[in-house]
N, C-alpha and C positions, 0 to 999 in steps of 0.2 A: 492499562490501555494497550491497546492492540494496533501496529499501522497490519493492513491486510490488503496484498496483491493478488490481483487476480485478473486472468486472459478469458478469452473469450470459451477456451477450453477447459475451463476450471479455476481452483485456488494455485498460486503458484507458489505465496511467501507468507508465513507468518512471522512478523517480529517484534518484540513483546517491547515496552517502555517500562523501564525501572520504574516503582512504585515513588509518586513523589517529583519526578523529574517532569520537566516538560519539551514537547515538541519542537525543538529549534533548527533553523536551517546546516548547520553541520550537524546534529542527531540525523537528518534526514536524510541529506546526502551522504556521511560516511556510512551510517548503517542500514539504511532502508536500498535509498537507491542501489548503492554498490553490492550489496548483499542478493537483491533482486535482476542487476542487469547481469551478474553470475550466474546464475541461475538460468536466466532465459538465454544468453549466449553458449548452455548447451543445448539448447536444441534447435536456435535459429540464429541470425544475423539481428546486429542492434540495428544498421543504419537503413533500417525499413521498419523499424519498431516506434510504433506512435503511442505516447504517453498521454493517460488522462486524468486528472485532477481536478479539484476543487481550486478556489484562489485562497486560499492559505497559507498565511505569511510565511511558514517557510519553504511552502513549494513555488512562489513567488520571488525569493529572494536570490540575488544576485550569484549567492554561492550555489544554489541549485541548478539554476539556471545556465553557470558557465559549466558547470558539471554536464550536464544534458546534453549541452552545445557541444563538448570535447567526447566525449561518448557517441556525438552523430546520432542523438536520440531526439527525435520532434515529437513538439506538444503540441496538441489538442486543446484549442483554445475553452475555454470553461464562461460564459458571459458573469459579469457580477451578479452578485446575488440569486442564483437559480439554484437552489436549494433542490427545486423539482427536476433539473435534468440529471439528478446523480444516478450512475446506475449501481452504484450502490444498494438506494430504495428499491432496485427493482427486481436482481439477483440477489447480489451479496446477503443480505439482512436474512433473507426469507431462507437462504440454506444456512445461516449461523443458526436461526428458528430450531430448525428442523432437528439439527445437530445436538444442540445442548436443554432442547427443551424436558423438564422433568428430571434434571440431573442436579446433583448438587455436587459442587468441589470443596473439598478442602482446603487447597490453597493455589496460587496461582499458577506454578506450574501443571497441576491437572485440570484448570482451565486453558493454560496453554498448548496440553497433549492433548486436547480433545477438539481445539481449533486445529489445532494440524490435522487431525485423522479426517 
């Protein structure tokens, strides 16, 4: 599994999930967010940077949350259950499409170099 960031001007982060592991509020915040508000703090300011997610127990969770909050990073409220406002479905998905369609990998790091390119 893949978490995938992305701005309105592109991909910004890919960060891979060990085979086997699961998505937990400190996987999230140590290595998604902190990996990713690096990233975008070179080329803008966090404390105008609005986050948006799905309600997923660990982008939900209290350690997230105080994280975001000390970072001066506001979220974009998500309503329960709206599966159909993700923009995910709407960007994201369709250039993953595009990207890996007709390929085959070998293993998961050159499905991982090919999400980055």
């Amino acid at each position: 599994m893949f978490a995938i960031f992305f701005m309105k001007s592109g991909f910004n982060t890919v960060i891979p999930l060990e085979n086997g592991k699961t998505v937990t509020a400190n996987w999230y915040t140590n290595e998604c967010l902190s990996t990713v508000l690096k990233q975008v703090k070179q080329r803008r300011r966090l404390n105008d940077l609005i986050i948006h997610h799905d309600n997923a127990s660990a982008h939900e969770a209290t350690q997230t949350m105080e994280y975001l909050e000390s970072q001066r990073v506001k979220l974009m409220g998500h309503p329960a259950y709206s599966a159909d406002l993700s923009p995910c479905d709407f960007w994201l998905f369709l250039k993953i499409k595009e990207q890996l369609r007709g390929k085959d990998f070998q293993d998961f790091s050159e499905l991982q170099g090919a999400l980055e390119e």
